[in-house]
Structure formats: C-alpha cells, structure tokens
C-alpha positions as CSV (number, residue, x, y, z in Angstrom):
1,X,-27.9,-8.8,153.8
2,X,-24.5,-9.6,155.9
3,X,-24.3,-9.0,159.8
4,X,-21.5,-8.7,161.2
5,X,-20.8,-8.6,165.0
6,X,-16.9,-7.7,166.3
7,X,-16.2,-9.2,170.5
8,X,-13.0,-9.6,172.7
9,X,-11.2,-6.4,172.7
10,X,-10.1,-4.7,176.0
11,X,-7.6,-3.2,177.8
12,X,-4.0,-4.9,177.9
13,X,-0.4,-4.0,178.7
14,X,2.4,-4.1,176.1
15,X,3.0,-7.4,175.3
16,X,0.0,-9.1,176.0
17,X,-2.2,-10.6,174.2
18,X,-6.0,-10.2,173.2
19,X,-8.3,-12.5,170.5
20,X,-11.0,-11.1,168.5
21,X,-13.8,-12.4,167.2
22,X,-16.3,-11.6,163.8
23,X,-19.3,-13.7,163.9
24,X,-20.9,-13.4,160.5
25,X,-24.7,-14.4,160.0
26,X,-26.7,-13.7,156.4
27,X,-25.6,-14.1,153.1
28,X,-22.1,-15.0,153.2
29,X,-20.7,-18.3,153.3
30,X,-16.8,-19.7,154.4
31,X,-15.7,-19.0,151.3
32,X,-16.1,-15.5,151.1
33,X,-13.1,-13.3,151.7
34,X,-13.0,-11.4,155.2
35,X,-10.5,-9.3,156.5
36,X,-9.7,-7.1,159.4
37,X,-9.1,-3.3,159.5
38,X,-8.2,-1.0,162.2
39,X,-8.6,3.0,163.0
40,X,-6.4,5.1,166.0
41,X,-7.5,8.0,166.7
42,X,-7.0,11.0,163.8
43,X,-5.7,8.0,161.4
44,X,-6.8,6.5,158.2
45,X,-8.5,3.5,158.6
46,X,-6.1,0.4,157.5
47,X,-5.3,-2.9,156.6
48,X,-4.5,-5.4,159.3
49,X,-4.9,-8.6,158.2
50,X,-7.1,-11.0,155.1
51,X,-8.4,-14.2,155.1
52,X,-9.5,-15.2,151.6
53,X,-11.9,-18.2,152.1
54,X,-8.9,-20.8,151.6
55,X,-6.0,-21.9,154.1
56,X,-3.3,-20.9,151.4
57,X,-5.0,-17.3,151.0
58,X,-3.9,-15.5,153.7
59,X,-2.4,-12.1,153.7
60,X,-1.1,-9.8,157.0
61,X,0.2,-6.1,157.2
62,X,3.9,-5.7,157.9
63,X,3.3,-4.1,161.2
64,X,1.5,-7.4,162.7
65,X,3.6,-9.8,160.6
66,X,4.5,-12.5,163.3
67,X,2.5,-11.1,166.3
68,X,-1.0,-11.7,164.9
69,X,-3.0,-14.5,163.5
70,X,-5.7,-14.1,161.3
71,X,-8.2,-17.6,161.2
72,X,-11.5,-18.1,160.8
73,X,-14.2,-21.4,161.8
74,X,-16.4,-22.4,159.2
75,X,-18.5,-24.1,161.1
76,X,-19.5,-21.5,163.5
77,X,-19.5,-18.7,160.6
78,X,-16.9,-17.1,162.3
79,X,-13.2,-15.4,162.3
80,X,-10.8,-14.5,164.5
81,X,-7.9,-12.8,165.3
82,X,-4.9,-13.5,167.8
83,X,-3.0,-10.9,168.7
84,X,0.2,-11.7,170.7
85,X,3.0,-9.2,171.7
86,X,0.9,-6.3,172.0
87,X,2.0,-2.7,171.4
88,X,0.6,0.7,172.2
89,X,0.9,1.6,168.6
90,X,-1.9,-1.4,168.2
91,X,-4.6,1.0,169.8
92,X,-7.6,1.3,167.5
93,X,-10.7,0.5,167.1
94,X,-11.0,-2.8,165.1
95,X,-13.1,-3.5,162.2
96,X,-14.4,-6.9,160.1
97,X,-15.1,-6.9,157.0
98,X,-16.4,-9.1,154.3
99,X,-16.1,-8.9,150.6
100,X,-19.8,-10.9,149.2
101,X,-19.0,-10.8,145.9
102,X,-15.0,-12.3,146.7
103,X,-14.6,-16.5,146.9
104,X,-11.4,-17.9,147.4
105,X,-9.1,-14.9,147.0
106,X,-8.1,-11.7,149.0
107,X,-9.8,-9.3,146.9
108,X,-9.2,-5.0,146.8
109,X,-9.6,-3.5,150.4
110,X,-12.3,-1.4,148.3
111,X,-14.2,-4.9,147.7
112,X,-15.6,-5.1,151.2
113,X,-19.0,-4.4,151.3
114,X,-20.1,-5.5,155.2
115,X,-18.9,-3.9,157.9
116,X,-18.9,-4.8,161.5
117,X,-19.5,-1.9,164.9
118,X,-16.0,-2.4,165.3
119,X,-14.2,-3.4,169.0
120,X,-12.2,-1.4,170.8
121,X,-8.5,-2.5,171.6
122,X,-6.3,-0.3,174.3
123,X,-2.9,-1.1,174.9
124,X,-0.9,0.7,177.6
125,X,2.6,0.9,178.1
C-alpha cells in the first residue's frame, strides 16, 4: 500500500504564490513516477504537472508552463510544487498521484494507482 498526504494550499490573490506538498510513505520509492492533477468545480479532473523519478523526466501542462515547478525530495519521500503567478483560473482542488508500477519515466495519466485527499487552492482576483 501507498499513502499519500497533499499540504500547503490556501487562499491567495492573483499573482501570488503558494507551494504544495505530497508526502509519500509505503511502497514507493524516489524512483517511481508522481504527478499532480487538479479538479475546479464542474470540470474534469486534469493534468498539471509529472515528475518521472529522474531530473531529465519532467513534464508540465501548457497552462502552468513557466509559473509552476514541479520537484520532489528523495530523501524526505516527498514532492512539491511551486506555484508562482497565480491565477483565478488555478482554483481547484489539487491532487498527487503516484504511478507504483512506473520507474524512471512519466508514464499514462491512467497509470496512477495512489491517490492523495487532495488540497484545496483559491485564488481571488
């Protein structure tokens, strides 16, 4: 089994900024892939951003291309995500995810098994 706990979101103005944090305990290690997800209210959920267990294996959305930072801390089992230049079209409720069967690559979006309660993020304008 995976566990996966989401922390940091909030309430922020446009433009601001806001880090989020995945801590990851069970059986999943620093190279699994993980990613991050997001849901708005009476929307799909979608893709925001993929870490694929390797520096070089990164992978972002258009919409947060340059405003958001996707990393993650081997040591403390964790990953994170900055987001910088806020908008209120960023409003959701964000998800981790980890794909436990995926080493070294960004896999499917349907390969993530583990999901996290999800963190709320509200940005006002």
């Amino acid at each position: 089994q995976v566990q996966l706990v989401e922390s940091g979101g909030g309430l922020v103005q446009a433009g601001g900024s806001l880090r989020l944090s995945c801590a990851t305990s069970g059986r999943t290690d620093s190279r699994n892939a993980m990613a991050w997800f997001r849901q708005a209210p009476g929307k799909e959920r979608e893709f925001v951003a993929a870490h694929g267990g390797s520096r070089t294996s990164i992978s972002y959305a258009n919409f947060v291309k340059g405003r958001f930072t996707i990393s993650r801390e081997a040591a403390e089992n964790t990953m994170y995500l900055q987001m910088d230049s806020l908008k209120p079209e960023d409003t959701a409720i964000y998800y981790c995810a980890v794909a436990s069967r995926a080493w070294g690559f960004i896999p499917s979006t349907h390969d993530y098994d583990y999901w996290g309660q999800g963190t709320q993020v509200t940005v006002s304008s």
